[in-house]
C-alpha positions in Angstrom: 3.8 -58.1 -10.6 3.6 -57.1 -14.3 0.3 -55.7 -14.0 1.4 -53.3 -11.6 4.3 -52.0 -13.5 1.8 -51.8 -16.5 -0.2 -49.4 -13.9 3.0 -47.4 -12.7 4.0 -47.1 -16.2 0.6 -45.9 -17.7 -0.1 -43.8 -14.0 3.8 -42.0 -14.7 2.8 -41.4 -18.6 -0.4 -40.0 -17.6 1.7 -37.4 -15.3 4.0 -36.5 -18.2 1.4 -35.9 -20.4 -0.4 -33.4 -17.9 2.8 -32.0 -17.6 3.0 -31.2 -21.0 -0.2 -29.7 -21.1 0.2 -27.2 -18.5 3.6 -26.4 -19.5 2.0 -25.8 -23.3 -0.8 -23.6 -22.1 0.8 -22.1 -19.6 2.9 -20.6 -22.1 0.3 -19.7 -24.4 -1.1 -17.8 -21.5 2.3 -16.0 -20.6 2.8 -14.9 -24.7 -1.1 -13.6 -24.4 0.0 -11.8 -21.2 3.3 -10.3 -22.7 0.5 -8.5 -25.6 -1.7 -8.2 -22.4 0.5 -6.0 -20.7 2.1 -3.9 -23.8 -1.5 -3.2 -24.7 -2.3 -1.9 -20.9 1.0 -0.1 -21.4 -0.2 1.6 -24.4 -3.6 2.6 -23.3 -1.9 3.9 -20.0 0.0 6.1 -22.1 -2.8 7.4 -24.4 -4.9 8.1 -21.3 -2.2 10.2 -20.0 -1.9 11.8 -23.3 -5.0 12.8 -23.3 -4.6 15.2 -20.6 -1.7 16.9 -22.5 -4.2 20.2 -22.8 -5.3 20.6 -19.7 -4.6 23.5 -17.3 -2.3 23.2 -14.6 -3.6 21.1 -11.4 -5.6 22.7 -8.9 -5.3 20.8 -5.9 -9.2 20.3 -4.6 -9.7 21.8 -1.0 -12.1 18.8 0.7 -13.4 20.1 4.2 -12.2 17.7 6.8 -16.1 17.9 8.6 -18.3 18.2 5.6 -21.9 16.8 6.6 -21.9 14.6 3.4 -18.8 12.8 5.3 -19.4 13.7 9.3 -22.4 12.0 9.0 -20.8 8.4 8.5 -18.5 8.9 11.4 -19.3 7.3 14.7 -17.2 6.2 18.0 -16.1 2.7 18.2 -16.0 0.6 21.3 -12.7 0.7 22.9 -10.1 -2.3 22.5 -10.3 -4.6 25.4 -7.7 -7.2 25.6 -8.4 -8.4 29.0 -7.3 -8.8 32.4 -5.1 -11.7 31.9 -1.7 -10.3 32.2 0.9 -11.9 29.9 4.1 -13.8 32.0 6.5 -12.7 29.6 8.2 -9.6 28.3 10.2 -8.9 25.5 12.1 -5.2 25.0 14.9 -4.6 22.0 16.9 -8.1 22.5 15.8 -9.3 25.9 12.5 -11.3 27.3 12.7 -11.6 30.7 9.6 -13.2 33.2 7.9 -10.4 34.8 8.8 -10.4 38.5 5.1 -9.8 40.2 4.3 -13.2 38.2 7.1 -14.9 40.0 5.5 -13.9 43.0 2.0 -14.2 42.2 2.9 -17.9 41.1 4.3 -19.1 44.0 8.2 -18.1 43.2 9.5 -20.0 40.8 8.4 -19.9 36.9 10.2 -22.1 34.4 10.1 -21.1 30.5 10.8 -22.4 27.3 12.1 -20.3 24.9 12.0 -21.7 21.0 13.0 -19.6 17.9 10.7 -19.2 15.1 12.6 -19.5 12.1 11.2 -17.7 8.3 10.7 -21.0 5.8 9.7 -19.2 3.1 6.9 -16.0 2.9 4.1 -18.1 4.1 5.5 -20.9 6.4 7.7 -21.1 9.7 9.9 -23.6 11.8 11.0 -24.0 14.5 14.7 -23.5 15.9 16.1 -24.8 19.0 14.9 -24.3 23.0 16.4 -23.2 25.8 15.1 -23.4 29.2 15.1 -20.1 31.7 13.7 -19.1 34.7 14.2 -15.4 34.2 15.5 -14.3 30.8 16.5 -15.3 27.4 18.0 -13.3 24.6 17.1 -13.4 21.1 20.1 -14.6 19.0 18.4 -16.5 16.2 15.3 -14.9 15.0 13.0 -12.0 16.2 10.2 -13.8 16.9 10.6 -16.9 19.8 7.4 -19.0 21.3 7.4 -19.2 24.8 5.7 -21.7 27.3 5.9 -21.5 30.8 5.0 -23.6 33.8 4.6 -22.3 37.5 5.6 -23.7 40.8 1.8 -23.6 41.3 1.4 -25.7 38.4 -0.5 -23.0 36.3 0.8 -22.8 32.6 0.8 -20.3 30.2 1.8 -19.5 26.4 2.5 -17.0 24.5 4.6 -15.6 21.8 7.7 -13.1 22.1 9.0 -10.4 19.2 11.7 -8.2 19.8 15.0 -7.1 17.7 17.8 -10.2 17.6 21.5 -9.6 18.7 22.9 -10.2 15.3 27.0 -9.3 15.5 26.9 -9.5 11.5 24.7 -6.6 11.2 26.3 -4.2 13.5 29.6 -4.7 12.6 28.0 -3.8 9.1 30.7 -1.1 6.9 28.7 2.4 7.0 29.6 4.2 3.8 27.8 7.5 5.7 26.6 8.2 9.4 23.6 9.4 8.0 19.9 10.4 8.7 18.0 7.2 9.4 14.6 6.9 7.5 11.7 5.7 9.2 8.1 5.2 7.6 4.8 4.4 9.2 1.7 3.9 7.3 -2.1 2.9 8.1 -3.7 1.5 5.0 -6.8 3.6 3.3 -6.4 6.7 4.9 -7.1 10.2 3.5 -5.4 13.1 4.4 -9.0 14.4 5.8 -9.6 11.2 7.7 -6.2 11.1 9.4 -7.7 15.1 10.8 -11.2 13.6 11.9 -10.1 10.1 13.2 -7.0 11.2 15.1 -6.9 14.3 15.5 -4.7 13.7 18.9 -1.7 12.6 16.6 -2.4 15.5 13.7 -2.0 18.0 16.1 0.9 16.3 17.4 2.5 16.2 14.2 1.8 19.3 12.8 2.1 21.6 16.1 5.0 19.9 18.3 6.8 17.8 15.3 6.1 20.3 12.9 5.4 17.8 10.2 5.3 19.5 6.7 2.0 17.4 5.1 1.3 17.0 1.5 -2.1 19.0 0.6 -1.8 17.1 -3.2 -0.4 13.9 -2.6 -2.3 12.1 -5.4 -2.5 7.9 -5.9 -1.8 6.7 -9.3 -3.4 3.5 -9.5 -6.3 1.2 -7.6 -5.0 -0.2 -4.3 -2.3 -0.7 -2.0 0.6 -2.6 -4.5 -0.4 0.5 -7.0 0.4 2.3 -4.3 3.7 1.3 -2.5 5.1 -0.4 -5.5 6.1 3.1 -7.4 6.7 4.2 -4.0 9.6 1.6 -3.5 10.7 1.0 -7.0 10.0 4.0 -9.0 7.9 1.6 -11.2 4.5 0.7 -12.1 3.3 -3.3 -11.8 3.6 -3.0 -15.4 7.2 -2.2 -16.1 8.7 -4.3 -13.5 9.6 -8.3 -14.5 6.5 -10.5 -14.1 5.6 -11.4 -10.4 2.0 -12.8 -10.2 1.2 -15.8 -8.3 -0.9 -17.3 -11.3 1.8 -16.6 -14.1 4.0 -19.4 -15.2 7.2 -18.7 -15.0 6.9 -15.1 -12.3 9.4 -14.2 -10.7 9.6 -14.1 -6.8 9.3 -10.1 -5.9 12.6 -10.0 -4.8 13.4 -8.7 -8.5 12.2 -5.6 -7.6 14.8 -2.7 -7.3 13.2 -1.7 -3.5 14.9 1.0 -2.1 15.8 -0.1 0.8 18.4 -1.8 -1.2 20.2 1.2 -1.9 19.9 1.9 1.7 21.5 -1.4 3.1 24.4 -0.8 0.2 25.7 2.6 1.9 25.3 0.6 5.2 22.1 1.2 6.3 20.0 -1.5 8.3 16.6 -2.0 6.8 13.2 -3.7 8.0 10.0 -4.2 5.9 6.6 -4.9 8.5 3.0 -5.6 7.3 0.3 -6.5 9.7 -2.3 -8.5 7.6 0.0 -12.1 5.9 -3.5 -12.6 4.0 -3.8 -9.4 2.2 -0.1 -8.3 2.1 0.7 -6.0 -0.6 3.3 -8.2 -2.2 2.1 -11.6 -1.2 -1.8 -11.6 -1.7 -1.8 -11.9 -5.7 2.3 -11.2 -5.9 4.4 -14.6 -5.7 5.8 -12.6 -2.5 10.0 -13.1 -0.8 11.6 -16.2 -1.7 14.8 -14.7 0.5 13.9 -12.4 3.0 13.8 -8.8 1.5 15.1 -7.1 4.8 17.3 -7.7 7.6 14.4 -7.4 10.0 10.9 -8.7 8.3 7.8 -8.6 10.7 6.2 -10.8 8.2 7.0 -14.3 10.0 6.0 -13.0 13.4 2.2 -12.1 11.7 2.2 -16.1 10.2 3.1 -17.7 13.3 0.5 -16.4 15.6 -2.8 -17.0 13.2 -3.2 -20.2 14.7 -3.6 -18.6 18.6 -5.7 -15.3 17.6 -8.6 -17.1 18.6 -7.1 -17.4 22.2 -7.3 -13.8 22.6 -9.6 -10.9 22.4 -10.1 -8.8 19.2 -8.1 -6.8 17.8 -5.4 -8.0 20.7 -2.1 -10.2 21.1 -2.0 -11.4 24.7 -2.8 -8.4 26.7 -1.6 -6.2 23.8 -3.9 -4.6 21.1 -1.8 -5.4 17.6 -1.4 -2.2 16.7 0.7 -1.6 20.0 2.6 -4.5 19.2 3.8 -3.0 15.3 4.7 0.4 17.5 6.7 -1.9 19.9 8.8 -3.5 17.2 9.2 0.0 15.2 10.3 1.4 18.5 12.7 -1.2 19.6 15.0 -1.4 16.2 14.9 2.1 16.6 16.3 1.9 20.0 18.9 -1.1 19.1 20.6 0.8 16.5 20.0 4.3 17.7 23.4 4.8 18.5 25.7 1.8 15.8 24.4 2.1 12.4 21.9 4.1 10.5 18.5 2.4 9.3 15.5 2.2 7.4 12.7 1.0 8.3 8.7 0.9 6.8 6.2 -0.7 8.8 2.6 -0.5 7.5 -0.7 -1.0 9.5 -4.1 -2.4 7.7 -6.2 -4.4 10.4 -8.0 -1.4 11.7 -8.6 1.0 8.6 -8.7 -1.5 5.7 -12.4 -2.0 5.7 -13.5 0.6 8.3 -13.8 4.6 8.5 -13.9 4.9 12.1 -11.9 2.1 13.8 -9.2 3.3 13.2 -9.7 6.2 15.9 -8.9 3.9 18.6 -5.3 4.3 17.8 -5.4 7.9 18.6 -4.1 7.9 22.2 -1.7 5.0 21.3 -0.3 6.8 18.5 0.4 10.1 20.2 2.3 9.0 23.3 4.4 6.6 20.6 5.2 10.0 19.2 5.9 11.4 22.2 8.1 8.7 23.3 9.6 9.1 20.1 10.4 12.6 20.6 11.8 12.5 24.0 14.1 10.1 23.7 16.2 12.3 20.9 16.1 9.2 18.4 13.8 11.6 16.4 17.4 14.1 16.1 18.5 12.4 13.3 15.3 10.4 11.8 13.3 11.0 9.1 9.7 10.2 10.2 7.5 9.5 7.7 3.5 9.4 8.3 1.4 8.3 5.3 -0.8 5.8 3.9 -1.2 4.6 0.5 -5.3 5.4 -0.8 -8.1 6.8 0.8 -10.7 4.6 1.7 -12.6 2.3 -0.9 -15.3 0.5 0.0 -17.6 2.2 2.4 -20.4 4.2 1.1 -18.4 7.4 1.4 -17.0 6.4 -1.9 -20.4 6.9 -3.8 -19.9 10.6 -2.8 -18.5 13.5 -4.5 -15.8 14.1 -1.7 -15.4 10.3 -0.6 -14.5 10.0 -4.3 -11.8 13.0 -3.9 -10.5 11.3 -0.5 -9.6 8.2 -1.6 -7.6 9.8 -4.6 -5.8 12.2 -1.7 -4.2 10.0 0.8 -2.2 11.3 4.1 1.1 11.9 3.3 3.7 13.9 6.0 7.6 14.3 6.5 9.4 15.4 9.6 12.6 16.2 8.9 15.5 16.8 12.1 16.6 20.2 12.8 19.8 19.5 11.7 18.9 18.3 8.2 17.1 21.5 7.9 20.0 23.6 9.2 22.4 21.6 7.1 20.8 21.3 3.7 18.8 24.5 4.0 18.0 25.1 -0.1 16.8 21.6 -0.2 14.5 21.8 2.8 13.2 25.3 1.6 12.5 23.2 -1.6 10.4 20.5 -0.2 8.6 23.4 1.9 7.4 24.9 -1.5 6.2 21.6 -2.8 3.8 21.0 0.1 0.6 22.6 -2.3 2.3 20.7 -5.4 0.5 18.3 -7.5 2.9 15.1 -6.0 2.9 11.3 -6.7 4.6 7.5 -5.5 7.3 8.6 -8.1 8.4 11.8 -6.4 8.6 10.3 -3.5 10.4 7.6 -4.4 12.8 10.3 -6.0 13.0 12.2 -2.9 13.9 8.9 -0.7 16.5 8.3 -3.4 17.7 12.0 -3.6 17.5 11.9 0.6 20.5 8.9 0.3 22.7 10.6 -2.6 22.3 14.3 -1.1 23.7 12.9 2.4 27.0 10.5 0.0 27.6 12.9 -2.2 25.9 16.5 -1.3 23.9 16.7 -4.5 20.9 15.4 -6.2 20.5 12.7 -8.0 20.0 13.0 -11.4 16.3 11.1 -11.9 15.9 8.4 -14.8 12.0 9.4 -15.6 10.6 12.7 -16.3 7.9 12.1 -14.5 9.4 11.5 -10.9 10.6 14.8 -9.4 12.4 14.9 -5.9 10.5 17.4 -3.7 14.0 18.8 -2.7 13.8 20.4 -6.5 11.1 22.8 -7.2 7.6 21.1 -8.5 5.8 24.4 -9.9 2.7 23.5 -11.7 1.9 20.5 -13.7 -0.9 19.2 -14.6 -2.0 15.5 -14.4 -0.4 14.1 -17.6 2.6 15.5 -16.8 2.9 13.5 -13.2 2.1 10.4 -14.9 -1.5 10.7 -13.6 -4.5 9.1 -15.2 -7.8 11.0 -15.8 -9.5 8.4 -13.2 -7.3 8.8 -10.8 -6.9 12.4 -10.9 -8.0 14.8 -8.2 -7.7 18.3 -10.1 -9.7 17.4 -13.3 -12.7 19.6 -14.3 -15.6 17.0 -14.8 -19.0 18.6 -15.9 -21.7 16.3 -15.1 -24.2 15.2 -17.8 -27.4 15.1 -16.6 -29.0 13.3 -19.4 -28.0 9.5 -18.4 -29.6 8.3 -21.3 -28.0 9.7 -24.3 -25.9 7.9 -26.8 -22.8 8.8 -25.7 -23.6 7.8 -22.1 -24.8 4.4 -23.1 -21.8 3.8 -25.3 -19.8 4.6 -22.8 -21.7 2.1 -20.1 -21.4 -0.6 -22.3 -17.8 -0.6 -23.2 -17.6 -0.8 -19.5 -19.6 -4.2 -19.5 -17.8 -5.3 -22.8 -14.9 -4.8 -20.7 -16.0 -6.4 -17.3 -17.1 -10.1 -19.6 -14.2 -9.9 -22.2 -12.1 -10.1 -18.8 -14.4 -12.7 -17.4 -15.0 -14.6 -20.3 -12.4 -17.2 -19.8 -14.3 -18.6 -16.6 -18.1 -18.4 -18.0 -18.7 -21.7 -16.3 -18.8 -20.1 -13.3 -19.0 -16.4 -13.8 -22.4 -14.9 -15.1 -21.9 -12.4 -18.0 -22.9 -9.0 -16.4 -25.8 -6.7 -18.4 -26.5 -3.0 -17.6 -29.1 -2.2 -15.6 -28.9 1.7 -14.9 -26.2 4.4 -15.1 -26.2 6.3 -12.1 -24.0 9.1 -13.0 -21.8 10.3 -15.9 -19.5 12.7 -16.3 -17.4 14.2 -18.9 -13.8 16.0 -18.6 -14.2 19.5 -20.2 -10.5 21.7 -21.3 -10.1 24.8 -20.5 -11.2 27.1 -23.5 -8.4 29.6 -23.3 -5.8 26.5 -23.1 -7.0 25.2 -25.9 -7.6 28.4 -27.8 -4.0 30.0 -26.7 -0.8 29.8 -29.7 1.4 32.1 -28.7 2.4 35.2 -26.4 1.2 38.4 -28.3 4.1 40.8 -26.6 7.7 40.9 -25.7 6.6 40.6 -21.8 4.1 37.5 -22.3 1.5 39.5 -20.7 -0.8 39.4 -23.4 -1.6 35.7 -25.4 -2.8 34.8 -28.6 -5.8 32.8 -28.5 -6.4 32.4 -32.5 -4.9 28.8 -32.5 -7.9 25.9 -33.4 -6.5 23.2 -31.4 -7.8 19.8 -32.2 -9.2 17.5 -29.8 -9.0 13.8 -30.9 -10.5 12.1 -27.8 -12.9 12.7 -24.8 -12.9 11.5 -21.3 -15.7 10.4 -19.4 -16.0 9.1 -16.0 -19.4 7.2 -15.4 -21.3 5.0 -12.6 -23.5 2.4 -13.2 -25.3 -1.0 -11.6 -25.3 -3.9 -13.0 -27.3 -7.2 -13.3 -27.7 -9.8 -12.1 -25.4 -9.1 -9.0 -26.1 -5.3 -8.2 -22.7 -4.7 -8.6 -21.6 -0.7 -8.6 -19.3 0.0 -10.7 -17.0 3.3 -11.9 -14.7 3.7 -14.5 -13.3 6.5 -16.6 -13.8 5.8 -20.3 -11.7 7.0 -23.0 -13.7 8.4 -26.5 -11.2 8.1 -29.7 -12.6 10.7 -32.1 -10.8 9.0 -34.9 -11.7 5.5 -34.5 -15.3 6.8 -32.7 -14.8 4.1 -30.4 -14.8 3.8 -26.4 -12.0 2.4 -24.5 -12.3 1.0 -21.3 -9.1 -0.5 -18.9 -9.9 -3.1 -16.6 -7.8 -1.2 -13.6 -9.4 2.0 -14.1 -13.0 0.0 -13.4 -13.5 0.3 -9.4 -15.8 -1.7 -7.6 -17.7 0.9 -5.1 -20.0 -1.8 -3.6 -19.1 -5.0 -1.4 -18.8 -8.3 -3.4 -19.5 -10.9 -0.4 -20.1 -14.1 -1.2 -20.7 -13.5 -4.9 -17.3 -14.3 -6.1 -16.5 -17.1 -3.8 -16.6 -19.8 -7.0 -13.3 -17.8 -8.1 -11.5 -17.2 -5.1 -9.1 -20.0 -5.4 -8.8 -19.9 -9.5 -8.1 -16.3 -10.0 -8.2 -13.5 -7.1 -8.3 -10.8 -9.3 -11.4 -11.1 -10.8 -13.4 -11.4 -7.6 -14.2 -7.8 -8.2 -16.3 -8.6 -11.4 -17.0 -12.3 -11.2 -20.7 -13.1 -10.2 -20.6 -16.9 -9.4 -23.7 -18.6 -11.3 -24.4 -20.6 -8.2 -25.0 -17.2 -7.0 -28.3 -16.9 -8.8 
């Protein structure tokens, strides 16, 4: 008996002590990642800077059907779910057994009808059953599973989604009957693939919804949370409170000021769907909802049927494709609060266009008779439809190209506002109409979702916090990068000269402080990860001012027609955007480099470094460790 407490005693002090030790290096980690992120902050910044003589922005005009894109486009097979015919329907609050399966089943169907219940952003439970043979409504959660049994003795299983009764949110107080706000994304869509891949819907849009679309929608970071995070908050990553999964002591990403809380505050009901639980924009490397962040959240619904997709056919639900399914749900909180409370909504699609150009094109037909159905029901009379998505696309080998590179910085971006907003707030519509060419970022829009609230409470604009966000119901004018809060890599309307020696000083320099920067990031896993050595540049590239900005001091006459060009304007840093390949995993890699004159040094960012190649199975050794480095991390048992 001793003995054993001896073990339990040594077994529990051998716990504490590896508590100890992660709490200690955990929190050396989290003070290195406090300098970590002041130091991103500040290069950010400089890199902005350095744009601070550039001409205004010329947004790029990209041909939708240039050969060096058309010729990557092809026609998928269609999306065939089947014959099977599912025994159970669910519209707004109701499932209710189909009545031809009644029949076909020998007359009598019996159901069982169990709420899924949300445990947390990754997990579900179950709720209570209730037995029906003919309907059930949904009280408890959106999202029931439902097994059947006919008088026949056939079975079948599926799972139901629809919009809950909940008395709580009705009776809500609305501070304003006002406009609701719905938004619909697909994920790495340009504006000019949106034209080629469904160009059904476009002309939809544009000709019968009249959709005003944003010819210089720009991104301002890699990916989709650089995307829909300054979108929603008005923030970068950077300057919101910690919330990745691997920090010690992150927060849950319910510390983010969305804006869909402003919305539910003057009365508004909100939702928040994303298709994909694996890759969701606040869950795959962000410590995701602790509470659920919405009143509706499709997220649980995407959790609970992973374990039957391989039941069904690809790409399908049942006898529904997915992506009908997302429509569905948008459609039916539409429907159930149509005519009791305004709302909000953003539901955002990725299966089909994450990692392909052209599957996406079998939504085409789907989507326009959605929009259709959306337009002759009247629920469009006093909605804000929003049609976007967050980046062009990344990965395919459209990126390597001049205008794939341009795409994926110019994503689709559209509003279609009601007649009567237009009537009713006339300056402020004629406003947004004359940004449509402007140079225009997730901040402004963000701004203009905020300004779309305060204009509607209090009939005036809201007074923004950041120079750099500018609701599109003020005038834009011209700006140039810098002044959006646009990098020089991400930036669509910079003048790059290429250099067509690759093997000059300045281009090697300039490759190397790329690799410097790829191992310095890698270097605290070089058991596993292979430092990376160059093995050609590709391409390089070098921003070039405009001589006249640079030259001009003042205006020479009373009238400004005539400038002064005698000023010597000093230039204390250089921009270069280069493309190389790497050993010994082939990796391609581009990154804009900053030169400091001053310091003669190169600076490189690890987020302005984009992978334009597949990784595969290269960085499986770090998958589990650290996500973000799968990227740049080529495993040694690789070799």
């Amino acid at each position: 008996m001793f003995f054993k407490k001896g073990i339990r005693r040594r077994n529990i002090l051998l716990v504490v002590i590896i508590i100890c030790v992660y709490l200690i290096v955990s929190y050396i980690h989290q003070g290195r990642d406090v300098g970590d992120t002041k130091e991103k902050i500040i290069l950010i910044e400089e890199s902005i800077r350095s744009q601070v003589n550039q001409g205004k922005c010329k947004v790029p005009t990209i041909p939708y059907d240039s050969p060096e894109m058309m010729k990557f486009m092809k026609d998928e097979e269609p999306i065939d779910c089947g014959n099977d015919v599912d025994w159970v329907a669910c519209n707004v609050s109701f499932c209710h057994i189909k009545k031809h399966i009644i029949q076909q089943k020998g007359g009598f169907i019996s159901c069982e009808f169990t709420d899924i219940l949300r445990n947390g952003d990754s997990n579900y439970q179950y709720g209570s059953t209730t037995r029906s043979t003919n309907k059930y409504m949904l009280q408890n959660s959106d999202f029931v599973r439902i097994k059947c049994k006919a008088a026949d003795g056939s079975k079948w299983f599926g799972t139901g989604i629809g919009i809950r009764k909940d008395v709580d949110i009705v009776k809500r107080h609305k501070s304003v009957d006002g406009y609701n706000v719905i938004m619909f994304g697909f994920d790495s869509m340009s504006r000019n693939a949106f034209i080629r891949k469904l160009p059904k819907s476009y002309n939809y849009l544009t000709n019968e919804l009249k959709a005003d679309v944003l010819k210089g929608y720009n991104i301002i970071g890699d990916g989709t949370p650089q995307a829909l995070i300054p979108l929603l908050t008005g923030y970068t990553e950077l300057e919101l409170p910690e919330t990745r999964k691997r920090k010690f002591s992150s927060n849950y990403v319910n510390v983010y000021p969305m804006i869909w809380k402003e919305y539910q505050k003057a009365g508004y009901v909100t939702s928040f769907n994303e298709d994909q639980p694996k890759i969701g924009t606040f869950s795959y490397r962000l410590k995701g909802f602790d509470e659920q962040p919405t009143d509706h959240y499709m997220r649980n619904y995407y959790v609970a049927i992973e374990y039957e997709l391989s039941n069904y056919k690809k790409f399908c639900v049942g006898s529904r494709p997915k992506h009908q399914v997302m429509f569905d749900y948008t459609y039916d909180f539409m429907h159930k609060y149509h005519n009791t409370n305004p709302y909000f909504l953003f539901s955002f699609h990725a299966e089909l266009s994450h990692d392909s150009i052209n599957l996406i094109g079998l939504v085409d037909d789907d989507l326009e008779n959605w929009l259709k159905k959306l337009n002759s029901s009247s629920m469009l009379n006093k909605t804000l439809l929003i049609f976007m998505s967050d980046h062009g696309n990344r990965f395919m080998e459209t990126r390597n190209s001049l205008n794939g590179k341009l795409e994926e910085r110019l994503p689709f971006f559209s509003f279609i506002f009601p007649e009567s907003f237009k009537r009713k707030y006339s300056a402020h519509y004629k406003n947004f109409q004359a940004n449509v060419n402007s140079l225009v970022t997730p901040f402004d829009v963000h701004e203009t979702l905020s300004d779309f609230l305060e204009i509607q409470l209090y009939g005036r604009n809201k007074k923004s916090s950041h120079a750099r966000a500018i609701s599109l119901f003020n005038k834009i004018g011209d700006r140039n990068c810098g002044e959006a809060f646009i990098e020089p890599h991400w930036c669509s309307c910079l003048s790059w000269r290429q250099l067509n020696d690759t093997t000059s000083e300045e281009v090697i320099r300039a490759a190397n402080a790329v690799i410097e920067a790829i191992n310095k990031y890698t270097s605290d896993y070089r058991d596993i990860c292979e430092p990376l050595i160059l093995k050609e540049v590709v391409w390089s590239a070098k921003l070039i001012p405009q001589k006249n900005l640079l030259n001009f001091k003042t205006n020479k006459d009373t009238d400004g027609f005539l400038a002064d060009f005698n000023a010597d304007t000093k230039v204390t840093s250089e921009m270069f955007q280069i493309n190389i390949i790497t050993l010994p995993s082939l990796a391609i890699y581009e990154s804009s480099v900053l030169y400091d004159f001053i310091n003669n040094v190169f600076r490189v960012k690890i987020s302005d470094i984009s992978r334009t190649n597949k990784y595969g199975s290269q960085a499986s050794c770090i998958y589990d460790q650290n996500p973000e480095l799968r990227k740049f991390c080529y495993c040694k048992d690789s070799t």
